[in-house]
DOVO-954999 format. One record per residue (C-alpha): residue in one letter; y, x, z. Coordinates in nm, 2 decimals. Example, Ala and Ser with C-alpha at 12.3 -4.5 7.8 and 13.67 -1.06 7.14 Angstrom:
<nodes>
rest v u w
a -0.45 1.23 0.78
s -0.11 1.37 0.71
</nodes>
This chain:
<nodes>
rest v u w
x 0.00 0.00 0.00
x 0.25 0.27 0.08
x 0.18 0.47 -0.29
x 0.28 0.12 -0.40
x 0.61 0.10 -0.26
x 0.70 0.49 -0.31
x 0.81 0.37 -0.72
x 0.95 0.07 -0.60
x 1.15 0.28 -0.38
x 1.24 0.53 -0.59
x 1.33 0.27 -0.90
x 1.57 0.10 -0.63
x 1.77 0.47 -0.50
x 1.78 0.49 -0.91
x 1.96 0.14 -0.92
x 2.20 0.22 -0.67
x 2.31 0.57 -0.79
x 2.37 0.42 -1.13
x 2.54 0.15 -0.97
x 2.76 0.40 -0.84
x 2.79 0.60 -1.13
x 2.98 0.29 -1.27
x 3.26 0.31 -1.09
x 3.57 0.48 -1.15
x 3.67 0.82 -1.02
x 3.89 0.69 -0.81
x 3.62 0.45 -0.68
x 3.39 0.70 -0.64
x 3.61 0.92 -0.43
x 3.70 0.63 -0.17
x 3.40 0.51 -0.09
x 3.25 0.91 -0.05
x 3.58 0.96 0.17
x 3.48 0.60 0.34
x 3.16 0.72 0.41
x 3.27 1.05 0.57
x 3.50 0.87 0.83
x 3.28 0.56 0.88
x 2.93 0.76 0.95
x 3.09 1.05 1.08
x 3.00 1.28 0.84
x 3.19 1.64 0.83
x 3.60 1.64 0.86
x 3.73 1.37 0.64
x 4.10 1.52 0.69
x 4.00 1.87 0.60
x 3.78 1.76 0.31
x 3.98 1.42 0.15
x 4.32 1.48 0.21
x 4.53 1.60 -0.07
x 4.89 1.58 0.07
x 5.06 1.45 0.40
x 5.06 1.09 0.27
x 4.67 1.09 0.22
x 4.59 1.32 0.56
x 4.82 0.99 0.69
x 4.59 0.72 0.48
x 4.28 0.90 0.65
x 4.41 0.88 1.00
x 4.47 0.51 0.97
x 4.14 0.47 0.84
x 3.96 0.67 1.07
x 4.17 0.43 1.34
x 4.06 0.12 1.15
x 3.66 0.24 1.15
x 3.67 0.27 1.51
x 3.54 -0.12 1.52
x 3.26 -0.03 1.30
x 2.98 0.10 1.57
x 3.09 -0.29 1.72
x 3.07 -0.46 1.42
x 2.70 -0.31 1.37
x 2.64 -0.45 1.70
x 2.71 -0.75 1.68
x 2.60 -0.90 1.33
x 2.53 -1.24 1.38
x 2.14 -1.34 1.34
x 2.30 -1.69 1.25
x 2.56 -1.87 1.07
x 2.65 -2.11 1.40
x 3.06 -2.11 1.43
x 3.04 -1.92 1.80
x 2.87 -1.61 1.66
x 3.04 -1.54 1.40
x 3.45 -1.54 1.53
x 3.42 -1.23 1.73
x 3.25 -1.08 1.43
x 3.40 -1.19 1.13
x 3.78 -1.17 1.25
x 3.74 -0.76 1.30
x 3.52 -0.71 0.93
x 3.80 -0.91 0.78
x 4.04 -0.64 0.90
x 3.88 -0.37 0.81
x 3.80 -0.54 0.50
x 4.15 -0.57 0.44
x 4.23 -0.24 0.47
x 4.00 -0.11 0.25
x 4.15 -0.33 -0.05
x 4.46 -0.23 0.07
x 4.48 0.11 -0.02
x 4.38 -0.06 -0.38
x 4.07 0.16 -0.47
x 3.79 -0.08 -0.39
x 3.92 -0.30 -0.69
x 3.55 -0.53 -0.75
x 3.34 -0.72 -0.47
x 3.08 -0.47 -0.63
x 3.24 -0.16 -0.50
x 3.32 -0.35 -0.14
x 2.95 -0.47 -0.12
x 2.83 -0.09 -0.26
x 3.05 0.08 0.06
x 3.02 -0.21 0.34
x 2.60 -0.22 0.27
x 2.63 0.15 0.37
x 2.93 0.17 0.62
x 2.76 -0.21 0.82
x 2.39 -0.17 0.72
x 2.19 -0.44 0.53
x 2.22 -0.66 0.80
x 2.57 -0.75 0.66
x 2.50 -0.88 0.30
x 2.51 -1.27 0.41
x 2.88 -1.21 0.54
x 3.08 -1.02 0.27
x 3.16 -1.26 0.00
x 3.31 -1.46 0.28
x 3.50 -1.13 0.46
x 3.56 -1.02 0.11
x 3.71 -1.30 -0.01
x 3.91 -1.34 0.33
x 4.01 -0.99 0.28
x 4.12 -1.07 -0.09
x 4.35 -1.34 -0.04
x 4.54 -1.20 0.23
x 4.93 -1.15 0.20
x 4.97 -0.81 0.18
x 4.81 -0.73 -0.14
x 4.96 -0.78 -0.46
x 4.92 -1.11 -0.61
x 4.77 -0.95 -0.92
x 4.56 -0.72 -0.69
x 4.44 -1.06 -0.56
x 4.33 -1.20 -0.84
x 4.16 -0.95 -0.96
x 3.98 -0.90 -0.68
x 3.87 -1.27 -0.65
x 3.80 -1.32 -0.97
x 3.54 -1.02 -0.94
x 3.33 -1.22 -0.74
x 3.07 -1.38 -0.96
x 2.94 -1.72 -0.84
x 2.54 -1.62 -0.85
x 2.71 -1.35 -0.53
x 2.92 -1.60 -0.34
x 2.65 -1.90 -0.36
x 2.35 -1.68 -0.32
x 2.05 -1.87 -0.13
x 1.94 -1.54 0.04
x 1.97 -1.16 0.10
x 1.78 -0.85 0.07
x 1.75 -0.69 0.43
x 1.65 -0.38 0.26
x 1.87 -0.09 0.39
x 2.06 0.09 0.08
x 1.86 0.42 0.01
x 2.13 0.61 -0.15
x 2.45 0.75 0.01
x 2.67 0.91 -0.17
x 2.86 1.25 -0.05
x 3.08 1.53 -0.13
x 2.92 1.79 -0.45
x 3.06 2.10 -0.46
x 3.16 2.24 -0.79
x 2.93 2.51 -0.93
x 3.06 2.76 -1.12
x 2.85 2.75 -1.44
x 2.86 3.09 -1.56
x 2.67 3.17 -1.20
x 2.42 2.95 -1.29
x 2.10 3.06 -1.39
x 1.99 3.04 -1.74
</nodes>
């Protein structure tokens, strides 16, 4: 049974990196930084930042992701009204950070960082925190409609949820000189 699953495996890390793969640089670059300051992976500052006004964008996010290691926590096991307020009012505002800073631009790209950032366990809440998130004030009108209309109706109806965990988490590549490369 476990040879069996191995492929399976393996054909679903493939999905997800190409998923990744079709995102835009900028994209790309968020969700690794995201990743960094949400799991606590290596110095997000000294690795991300690229000016003062970034190294200021990281601090704010590293001050927003604080409330992840609660939000984990406390994922509701149900949809009843009670469980879900002190969960879903904090992953909205985080949520709306995220599209703030106007790189997560698709509910693909939120879903592809929050699976990783939350754990699988938060698939039946995002359309709803996303589309919270989305039509929030502070963003741009057209930033808001592009980001609801990214949301297709098979992902905000869905009947049910994978509670895989996502297998593939992407992180900083150095470049490689490729002249030192072997030939």
């Amino acid at each position: 049974m476990s040879s069996r699953m191995k492929p399976a495996e393996g054909a679903m890390t493939l999905a997800e990196m190409k998923e990744f793969a079709s995102f835009s640089a900028a994209t790309q670059r968020y969700i690794r930084r995201s990743l960094d300051i949400g799991l606590d992976r290596d110095d997000a500052l000294e690795r991300w930042s690229r000016d003062v006004v970034e190294a200021a964008s990281i601090r704010a996010q590293a001050r927003i992701y604080d409330r992840l290691p609660d939000l984990r926590a406390i994922i509701p096991d149900d949809s009843g009204l009670d469980a879900i307020e002190p969960f879903m009012a904090p992953l909205i505002t985080v949520s709306a950070f995220d599209l703030g800073q106007g790189r997560l631009t698709t509910f693909s790209a939120y879903r592809f960082l929050y699976e990783r950032l939350v754990g699988a366990e938060v698939r039946p809440w995002l359309p709803a925190a996303f589309c919270a998130a989305a039509a929030l004030p502070h963003l741009h009108p057209d930033l808001r409609r592009k980001l609801l209309q990214s949301i297709s109706e098979a992902a905000a109806t869905a009947a049910g949820w994978s509670g895989r965990q996502p297998a593939f988490f992407p992180a900083w590549v150095e470049k490689v000189d490729a002249n030192a490369l072997p030939n």
